[in-house]
N, C-alpha and C positions, 0 to 999 in steps of 0.2 A: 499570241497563244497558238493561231492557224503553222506559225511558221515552228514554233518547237514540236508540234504532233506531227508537223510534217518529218522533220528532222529525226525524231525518237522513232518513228515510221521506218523511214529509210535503213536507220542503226539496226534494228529488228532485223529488216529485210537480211542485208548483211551477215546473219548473226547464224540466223538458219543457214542460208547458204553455207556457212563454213565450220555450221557444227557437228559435221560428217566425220571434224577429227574429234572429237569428243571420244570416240570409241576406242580410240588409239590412250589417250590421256587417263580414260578410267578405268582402263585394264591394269595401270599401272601406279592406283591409287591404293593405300593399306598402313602407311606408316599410322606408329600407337596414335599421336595428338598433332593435331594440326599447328602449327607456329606461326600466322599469318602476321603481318604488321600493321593493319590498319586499323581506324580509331574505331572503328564499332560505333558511329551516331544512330544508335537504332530509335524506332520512330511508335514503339510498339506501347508507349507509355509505361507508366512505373507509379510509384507511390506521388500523390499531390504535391509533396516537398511539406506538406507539416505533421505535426504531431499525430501519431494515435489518438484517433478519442476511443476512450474504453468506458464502459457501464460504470457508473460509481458504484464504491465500497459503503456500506450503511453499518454504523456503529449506534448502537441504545445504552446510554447509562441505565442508572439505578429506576426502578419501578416500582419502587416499596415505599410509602408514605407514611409517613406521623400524621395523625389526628391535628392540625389544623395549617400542614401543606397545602399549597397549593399541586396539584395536581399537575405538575411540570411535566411530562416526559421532556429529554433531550438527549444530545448525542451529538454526533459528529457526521459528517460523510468527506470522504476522497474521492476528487473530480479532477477535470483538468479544469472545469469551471466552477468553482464550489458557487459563488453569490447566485448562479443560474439555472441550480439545481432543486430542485422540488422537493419537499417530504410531505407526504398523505399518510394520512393514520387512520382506517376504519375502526370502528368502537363495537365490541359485542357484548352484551349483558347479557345474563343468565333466560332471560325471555327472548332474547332474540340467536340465536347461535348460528342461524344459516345466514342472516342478511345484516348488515350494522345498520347501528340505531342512528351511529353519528359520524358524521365523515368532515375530517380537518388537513389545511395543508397549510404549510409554510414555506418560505425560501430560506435555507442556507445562508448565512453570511461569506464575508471574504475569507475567513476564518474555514469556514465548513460547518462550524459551531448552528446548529436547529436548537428548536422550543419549540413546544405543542402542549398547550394550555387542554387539559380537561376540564369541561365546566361541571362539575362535581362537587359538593361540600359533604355531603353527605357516607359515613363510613360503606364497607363493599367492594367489590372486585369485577374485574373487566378483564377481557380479553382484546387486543390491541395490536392490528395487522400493522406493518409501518413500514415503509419502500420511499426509496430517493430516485426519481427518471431526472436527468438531465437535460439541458436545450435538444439535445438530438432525439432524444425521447430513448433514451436508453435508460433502461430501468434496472435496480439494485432485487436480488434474491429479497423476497419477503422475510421479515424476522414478526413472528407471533412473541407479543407480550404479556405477560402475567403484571396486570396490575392491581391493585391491592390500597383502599385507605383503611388504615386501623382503627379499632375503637379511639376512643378519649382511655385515659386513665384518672377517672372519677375517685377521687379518695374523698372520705369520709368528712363533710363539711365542720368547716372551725365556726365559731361564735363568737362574738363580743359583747359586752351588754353592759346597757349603764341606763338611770331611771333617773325621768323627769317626775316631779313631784307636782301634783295639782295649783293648778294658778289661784288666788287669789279668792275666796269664794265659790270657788269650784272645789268639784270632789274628784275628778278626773285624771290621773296621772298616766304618764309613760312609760313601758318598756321599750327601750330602741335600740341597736345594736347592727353589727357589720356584720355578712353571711360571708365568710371563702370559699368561694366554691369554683367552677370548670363553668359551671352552666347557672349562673344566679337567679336564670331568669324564671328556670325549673323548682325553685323551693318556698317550701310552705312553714309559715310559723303556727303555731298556737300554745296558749299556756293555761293551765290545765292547773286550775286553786285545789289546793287538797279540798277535797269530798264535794265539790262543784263541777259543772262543766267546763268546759273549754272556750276557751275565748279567743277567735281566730285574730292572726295579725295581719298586716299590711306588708307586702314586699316590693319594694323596688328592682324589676330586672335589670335595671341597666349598671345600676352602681353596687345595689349587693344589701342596701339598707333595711329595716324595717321596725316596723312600730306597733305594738300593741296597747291599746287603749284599757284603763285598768280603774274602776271604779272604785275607789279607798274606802268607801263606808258600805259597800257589800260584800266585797271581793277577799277569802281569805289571802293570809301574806304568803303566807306559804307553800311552794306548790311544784310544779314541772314544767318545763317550758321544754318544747318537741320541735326540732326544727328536722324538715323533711326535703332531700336534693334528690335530682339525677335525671341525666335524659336516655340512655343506656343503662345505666348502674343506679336504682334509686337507692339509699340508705337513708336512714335517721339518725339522728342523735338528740337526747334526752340530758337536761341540765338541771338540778334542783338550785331553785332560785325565790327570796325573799323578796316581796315589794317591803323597800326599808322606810315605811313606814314608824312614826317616835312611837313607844308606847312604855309607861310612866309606871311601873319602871321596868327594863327591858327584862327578860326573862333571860338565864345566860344560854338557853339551846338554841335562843334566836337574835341574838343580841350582834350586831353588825355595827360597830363604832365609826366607818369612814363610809358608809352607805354607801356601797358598792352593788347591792344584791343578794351578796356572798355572805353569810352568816357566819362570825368570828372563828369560828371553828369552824370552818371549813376553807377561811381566808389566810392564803399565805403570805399576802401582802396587805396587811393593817390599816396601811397609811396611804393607800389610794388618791391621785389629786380626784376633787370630787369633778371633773370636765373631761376624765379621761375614760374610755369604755375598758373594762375589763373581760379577761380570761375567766374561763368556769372555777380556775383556780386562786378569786380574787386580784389577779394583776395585770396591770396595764401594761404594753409594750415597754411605755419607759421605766417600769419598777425590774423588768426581765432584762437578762444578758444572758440567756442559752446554751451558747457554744461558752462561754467566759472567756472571751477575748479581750472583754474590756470597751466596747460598741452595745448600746442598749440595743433591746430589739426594736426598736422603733425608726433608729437609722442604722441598723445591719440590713445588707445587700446581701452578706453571703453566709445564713445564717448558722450552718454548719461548717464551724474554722476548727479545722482539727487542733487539738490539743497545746498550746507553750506556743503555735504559729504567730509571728508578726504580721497585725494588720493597717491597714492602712485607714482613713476617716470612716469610710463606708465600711466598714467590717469584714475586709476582704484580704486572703493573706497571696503571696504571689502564684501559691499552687492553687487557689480559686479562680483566679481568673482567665477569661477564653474568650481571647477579642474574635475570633475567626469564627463563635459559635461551634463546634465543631465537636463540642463532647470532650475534648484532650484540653486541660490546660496549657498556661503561656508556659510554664516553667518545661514543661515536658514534650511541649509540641514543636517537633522537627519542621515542620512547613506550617509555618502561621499564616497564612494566606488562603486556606481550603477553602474553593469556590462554592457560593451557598447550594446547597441541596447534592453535594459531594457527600461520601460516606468516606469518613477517614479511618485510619487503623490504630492504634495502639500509641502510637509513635505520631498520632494527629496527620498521614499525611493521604490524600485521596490516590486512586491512580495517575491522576494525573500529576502528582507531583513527587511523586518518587521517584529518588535519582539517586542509586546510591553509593556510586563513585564518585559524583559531583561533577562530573565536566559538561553540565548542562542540559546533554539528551536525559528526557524521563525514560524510565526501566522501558517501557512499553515498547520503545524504537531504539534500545542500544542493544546492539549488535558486539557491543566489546563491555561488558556490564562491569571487568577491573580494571578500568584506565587509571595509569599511574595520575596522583594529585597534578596538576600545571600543563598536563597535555593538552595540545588545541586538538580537537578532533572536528569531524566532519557532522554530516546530518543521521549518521548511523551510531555515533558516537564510537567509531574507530580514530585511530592517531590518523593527521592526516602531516604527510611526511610533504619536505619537497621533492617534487616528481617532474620530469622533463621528457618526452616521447620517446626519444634514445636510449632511456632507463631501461625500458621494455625489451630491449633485445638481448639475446645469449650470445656466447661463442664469444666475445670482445675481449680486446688484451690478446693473451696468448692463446686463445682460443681452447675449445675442448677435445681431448684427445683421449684414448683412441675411441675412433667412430668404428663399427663393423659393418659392411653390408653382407647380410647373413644368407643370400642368396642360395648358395648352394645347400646349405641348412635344410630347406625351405626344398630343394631336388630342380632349381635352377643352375644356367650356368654360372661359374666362379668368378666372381672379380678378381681378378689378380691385384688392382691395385690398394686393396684394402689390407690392415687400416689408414681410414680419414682423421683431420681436426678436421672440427667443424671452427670456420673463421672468419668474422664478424668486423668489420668498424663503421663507424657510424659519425658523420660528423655536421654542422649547422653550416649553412650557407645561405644567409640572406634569411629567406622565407621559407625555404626548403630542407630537408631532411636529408642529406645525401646515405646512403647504405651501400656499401660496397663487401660482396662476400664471394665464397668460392662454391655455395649453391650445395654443400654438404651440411645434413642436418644434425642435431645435436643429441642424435640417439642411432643406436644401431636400426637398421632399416634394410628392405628386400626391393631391390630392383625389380624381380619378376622378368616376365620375360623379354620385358623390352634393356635385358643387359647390356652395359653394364657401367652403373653412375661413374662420372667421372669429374674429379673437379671445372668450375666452370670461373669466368672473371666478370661477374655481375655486378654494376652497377644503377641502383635505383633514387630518383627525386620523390620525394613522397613532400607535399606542400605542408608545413607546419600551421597553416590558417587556414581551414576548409570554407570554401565558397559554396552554397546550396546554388543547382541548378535549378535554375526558375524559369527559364525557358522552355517553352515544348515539354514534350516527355521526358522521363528517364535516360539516361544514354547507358543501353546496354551492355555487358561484359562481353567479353571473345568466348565465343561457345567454346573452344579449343585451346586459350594460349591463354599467358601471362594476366592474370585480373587482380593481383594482387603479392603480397610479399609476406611470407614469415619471418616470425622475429627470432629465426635461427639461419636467416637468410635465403630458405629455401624458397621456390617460388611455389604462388597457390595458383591454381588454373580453374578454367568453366569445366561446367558436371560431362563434357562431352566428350568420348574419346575420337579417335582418326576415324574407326567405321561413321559414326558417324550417333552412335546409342547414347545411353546413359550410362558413364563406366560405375558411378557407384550402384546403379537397380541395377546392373548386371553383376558386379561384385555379391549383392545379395541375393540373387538366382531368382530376380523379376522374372529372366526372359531367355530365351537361347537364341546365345551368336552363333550365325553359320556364315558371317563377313570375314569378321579374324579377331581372335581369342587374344584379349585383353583381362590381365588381370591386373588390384589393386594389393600391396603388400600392408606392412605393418601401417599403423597410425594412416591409411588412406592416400598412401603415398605410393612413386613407381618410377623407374627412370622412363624417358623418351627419347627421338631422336637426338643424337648426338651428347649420351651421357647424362642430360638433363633430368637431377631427380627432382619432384613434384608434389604436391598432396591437390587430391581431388576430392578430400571429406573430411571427416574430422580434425584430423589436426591437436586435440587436445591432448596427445602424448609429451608436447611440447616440455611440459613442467611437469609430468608426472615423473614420481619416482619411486621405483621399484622398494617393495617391501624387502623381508629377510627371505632369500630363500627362490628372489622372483629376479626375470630380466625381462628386458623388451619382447620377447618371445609371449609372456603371459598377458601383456597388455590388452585392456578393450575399455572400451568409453566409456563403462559402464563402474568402472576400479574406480574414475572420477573423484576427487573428493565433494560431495554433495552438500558440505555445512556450511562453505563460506563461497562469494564471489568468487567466480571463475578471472583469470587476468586476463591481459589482453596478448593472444597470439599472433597477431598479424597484422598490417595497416595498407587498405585500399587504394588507390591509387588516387584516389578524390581526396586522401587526407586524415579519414576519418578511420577508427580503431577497428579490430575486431578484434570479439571478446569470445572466451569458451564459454559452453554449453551452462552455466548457473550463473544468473544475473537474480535482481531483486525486480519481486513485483510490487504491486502501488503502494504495498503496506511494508516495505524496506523486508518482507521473510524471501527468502534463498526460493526459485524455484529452477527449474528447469526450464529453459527455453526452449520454443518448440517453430517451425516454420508455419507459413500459412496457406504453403500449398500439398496438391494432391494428384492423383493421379487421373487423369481424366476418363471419363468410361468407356472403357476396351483399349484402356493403354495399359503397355507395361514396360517402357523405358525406352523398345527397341530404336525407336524415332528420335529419342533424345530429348531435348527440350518441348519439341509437339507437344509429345505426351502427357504435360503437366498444367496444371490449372489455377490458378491463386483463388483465395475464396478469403473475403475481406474478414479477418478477425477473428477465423476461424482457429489461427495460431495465436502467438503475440508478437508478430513481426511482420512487417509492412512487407509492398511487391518488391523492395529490393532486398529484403532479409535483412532488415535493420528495423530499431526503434530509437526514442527518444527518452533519456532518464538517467538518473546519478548514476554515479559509478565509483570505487574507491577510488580510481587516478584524477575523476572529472565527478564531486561531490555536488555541484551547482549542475549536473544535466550534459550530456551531450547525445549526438547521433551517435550511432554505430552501429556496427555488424555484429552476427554469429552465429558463429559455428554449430548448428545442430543436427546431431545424426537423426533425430525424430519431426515428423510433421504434429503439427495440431491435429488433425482430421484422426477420425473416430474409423475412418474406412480400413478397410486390410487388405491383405492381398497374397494371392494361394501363389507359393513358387512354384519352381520347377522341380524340386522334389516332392509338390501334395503339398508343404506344410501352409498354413496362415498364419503370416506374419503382419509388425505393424505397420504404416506408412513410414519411409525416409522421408528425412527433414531437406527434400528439393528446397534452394539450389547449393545447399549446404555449408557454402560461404554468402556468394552475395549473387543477384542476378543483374544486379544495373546498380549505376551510380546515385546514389542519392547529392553528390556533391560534382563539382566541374574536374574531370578527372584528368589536369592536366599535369600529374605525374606517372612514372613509371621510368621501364628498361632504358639507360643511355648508353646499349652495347653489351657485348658480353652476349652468352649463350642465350638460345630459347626463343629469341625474336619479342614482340610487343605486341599490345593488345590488338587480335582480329576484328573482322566484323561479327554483331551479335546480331538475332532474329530480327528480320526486316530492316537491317541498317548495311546488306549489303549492294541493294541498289541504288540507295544514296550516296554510297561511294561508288558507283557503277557511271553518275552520271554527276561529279562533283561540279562540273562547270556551269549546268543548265540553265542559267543564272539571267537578270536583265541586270543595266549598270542603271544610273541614276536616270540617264537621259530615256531609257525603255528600251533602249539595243541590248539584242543580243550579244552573249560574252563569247559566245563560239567562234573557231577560226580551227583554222586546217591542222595548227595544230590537238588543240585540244580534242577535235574530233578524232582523231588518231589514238589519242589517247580514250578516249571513252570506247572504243570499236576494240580495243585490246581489254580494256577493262572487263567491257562485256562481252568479249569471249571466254574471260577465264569467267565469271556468272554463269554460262550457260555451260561452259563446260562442266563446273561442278551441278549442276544442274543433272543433268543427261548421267554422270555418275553417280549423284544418288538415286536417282529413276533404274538405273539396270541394277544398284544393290537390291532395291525394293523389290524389282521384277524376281531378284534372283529367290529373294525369299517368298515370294509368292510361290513359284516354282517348286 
């Protein structure tokens, strides 16, 4: 260790001495973008290498009960860990409205699928706070519940009755009979002898039964029997009824031939078995057939069959029956399977099982809701095609022609050599992606003033199997050169231009250059040295296309089409895609993506990357400008990039004309590799990736190394090299220190 600080010492010493020419070198510094070639292993960190965790999404089914539901709430929530994630549901009744009375919680399954049992039987309504935090303790928006159990619906109790006749020397006889009722436990008999009192009965709650005891040699036969229900709804009903007592010879106003109760005129069924309890209308279940199906009412299950319908033993025809519970019969219900305490439609089928193209996704998450019949589609329920990386790119074949560069349009110098094809081929090699173009893009486009584009003979490897770096931090992009590739071959670059700023906060009048006036043209784009044209921002002109009426000229990000997934415009040098500005959030709806960083306070570009801050989550995309999650080309999930002209952050920022505008979406393609970025440029125009913040010292001093045995790897050569190395550090150094001074100045 003593002998490298010694050595690194020394280099230093050295460095000073001979950075008296610095002054000479950065008198003579200004070109647009820098084009350096080294790997950029910067050391500044970047995203952990996993997933976004985001708040979960909390979903509340149905809240409305039937009289003798359980009290279920449930629902669903969207996590990256659903079995890990928590639902609490405070309880508020009408006496309590500031504080809950009752506080429950559950875990999610692997599903995401909750329950949360209210301990309730009782009819009333509640109010019901209910939130999902996950392992990280991130918590879901409150959703407030209207809960609700309804009355019963107490209809008017039925009767049966049938009389036991006194034993044997006894004067004592029976009226006994079955109560129908909701609540049996609630009703009261007595029967009431014409011009006597009342003689109470006996009720069984639990089966419905009861008995009244009835004295033959006091009691007249004639009389009223009052059966009384309700725990909510009380009603009565009133029966006139005979104790069928012989009497020698019967009178015909009271004369009951099959002792039933019923007195012949008023009995509709004559011939009663004497075991069987009857109806106020003299008949027994089995004398009745109701519906006239042809099934007595005794073994009818369904006891209204509409008219000529075929039934089956139990008295049930195919349009009564409804295995799923669900209110919708078998003959008519589109989804027999409605999960219990589901509310189905018309058609039997709940939300969650409506699909009504058939290819599997329910309505709720299909995003293409008329897929033709046999398509396989994806988890959005789009067709999902076969797709290959190479698919992605323009300009291939014969290429697109004519290209404009609209320069002097614009009150720039003219290209003479316009017009361009834009020209593309793309071929597989190995593991690799090879892309070979002439760096002309597939729309008319403004050099500006770094005139004037000119074809170029670019060749890129882009790895067709991305490796996630797990090592150390992030490896940064070249603040200035080649970070990536459009798939119209154009190349994309870091947000920085030559002085040294932010060329897109400058494009939006962040900040005033008095280094050297750098402008961006159409679509974010601008030539550099040596014809080189580029995008530094948006990019999603790629695939737009001009209305009736419109050309490149009217373009701006905002024309966008906003209803479906943005595709993918370009691919990073680690592998992995990038996508334009409309991706899908957790719930598969279209948003807009937005970055996660911002501007730091009292920055406004001029410094470049400085100036900017990441604030975790604060966007929807991690420190490299990527996240993780389907996509139409990659429906199972992938990483990726993109492209946003907007930050997340809620801050703004006053230009330089007065106005307050919103945050740009820094670093507007990608700031670091999320993957091993070992593709890119094999020649051709523009050079390869620089160094990014903090990773040009690491390439300052590449050798600094021990070998196995604990020696030093230094030798006279390499020290040579690192002493040139770090003169050009220092020198760029000392040159942006006299920019800085200059604008102090």
């Amino acid at each position: 260790m003593d002998g490298k600080v010694a050595i690194v010492s020394a280099l230093l010493v050295g460095l000073l001495i001979s950075s008296g020419l610095a002054v000479f070198f950065a008198a003579n510094i200004g070109d647009d973008d820098s084009t350096g070639t080294g790997t950029g292993d910067g050391s500044g960190g970047g995203s952990d290498g996993q997933q976004v965790d985001r708040a979960p999404t909390l979903f509340v089914g149905p809240s409305n009960f039937t009289w003798g539901d359980s009290l279920a709430l449930s629902g669903w929530v969207v996590d990256e860990s659903r079995n890990t994630t928590i639902v609490s549901a405070n309880v508020f009744t009408a006496e309590s409205l500031t504080s809950p009375s009752l506080q429950l919680s559950t875990y999610a399954d692997e599903r995401g699928v909750w329950t949360i049992l209210l301990p309730y039987d009782e009819p009333g309504s509640w109010v019901v706070e209910i939130k999902a935090t996950d392992a990280a303790g991130q918590s879901s928006p409150s959703e407030m519940v209207d809960v609700a159990l309804n009355l019963p619906n107490e209809e008017l109790v039925l009767v049966t009755l049938r009389y036991e006749a006194p034993a044997e020397n006894e004067s004592v006889g029976l009226v006994t009979g079955e109560l129908v009722h909701l609540f049996k436990e609630t009703c009261s008999v007595e029967f009431w002898p014409e011009g006597q009192s009342a003689i109470e009965g006996f009720v069984n709650g639990s089966d419905g039964t009861f008995r009244i005891p009835v004295d033959v040699e006091t009691v007249a036969r004639l009389g009223e029997l009052w059966v009384t229900c309700g725990l909510y709804d009380i009603k009565s009903r009133n029966i006139t009824f005979q104790l069928p007592i012989p009497v020698e010879p019967p009178e015909e106003a009271v004369s009951d031939e099959d002792g039933d109760g019923i007195v012949d005129m008023n009995d509709d069924c004559p011939d009663t078995p004497s075991d069987e309890p009857v109806w106020p209308d003299g008949c027994s279940d089995s004398q009745l057939d109701s519906d006239e199906d042809g099934v007595t009412d005794d073994l009818d299950q369904c006891p209204e069959t509409p008219v000529g319908a075929i039934v089956d033993g139990v008295g049930c025809a195919e349009s009564q029956k409804d295995a799923d519970g669900d209110g919708v019969s078998d003959v008519g219900d589109q989804c027999p399977g409605t999960p219990l305490g589901e509310v189905a439609d018309a058609n039997g089928c709940s939300d969650s099982q409506k699909d009504q193209d058939g290819d599997g996704v329910q309505d709720s998450l299909d995003q293409c809701p008329n897929t033709f019949p046999g398509t396989v589609v994806g988890p959005d329920g789009c067709e999902l095609v076969q797709w290959d990386p190479w698919d992605s790119f323009v300009c291939t074949g014969s290429g697109i022609y004519p290209i404009y560069d609209l320069n002097q349009q614009y009150g720039y110098p003219r290209n003479s050599n316009s017009p361009f094809t834009c020209e593309v081929s793309v071929s597989e090699d190995g593991s690799e992606m090879v892309v070979d173009s002439n760096g002309i893009p597939n729309h008319d486009f403004t050099s500006t003033r770094g005139c004037c584009a000119s074809e170029q003979n670019y060749e890129w490897t882009i790895p067709l199997n991305p490796v996630n770096d797990t090592v150390g931090g992030k490896e940064y992009v070249p603040e200035r050169g080649q970070i990536a590739i459009a798939v119209n071959g154009a190349p994309l670059f870091g947000p920085e231009d030559g002085p040294g700023g932010d060329a897109v906060a400058l494009h939006h009048k962040y900040y005033h250059e008095d280094r050297q006036n750098v402008e961006l043209g159409i679509c974010g784009g601008h030539s550099g040295p040596g014809g080189t044209y580029h995008y530094h921002w948006d990019m999603n002109c790629v695939y737009w296309t001009p209305e009736a009426g419109q050309d490149m000229t009217d373009y701006h990000w905002t024309l966008i089409d906003s209803s479906q997934h943005s595709p993918i415009i370009g691919w990073s040098f680690d592998g992995y895609p990038i996508y334009g500005l409309y991706g899908w959030d957790s719930n598969q709806d279209i948003t807009m993506v937005k970055s996660s960083y911002q501007l730091k306070s009292g920055g406004d570009g001029y410094d470049g990357i400085d100036d900017w801050e990441y604030v975790h989550e604060m966007g929807d995309l991690d420190q490299c400008n990527g996240m993780f999650g389907p996509t139409p080309e990659y429906p199972d999930g992938i990483y990726h990039y993109v492209s946003t002209p907007l930050s997340g952050s809620t801050n703004t920022h006053v230009d330089t004309d007065g106005t307050t505008v919103p945050m740009v979406g820094f670093p507007y393609f990608q700031i670091c590799y999320y993957g091993e970025a070992t593709g890119g440029p094999k020649g051709g125009g523009g050079g390869g990736p620089g160094p990014g913040p903090g990773g040009a010292m690491l390439q300052a001093f590449p050798d600094l190394l021990l070998d196995e045995e604990g020696k030093s790897l230094l030798n006279g050569e390499n020290i040579g090299a690192m002493l040139i190395q770090s003169a050009w550090l220092w020198i760029s150094l000392i040159a942006l220190a006299y920019a800085g001074y200059r604008r102090r100045k």
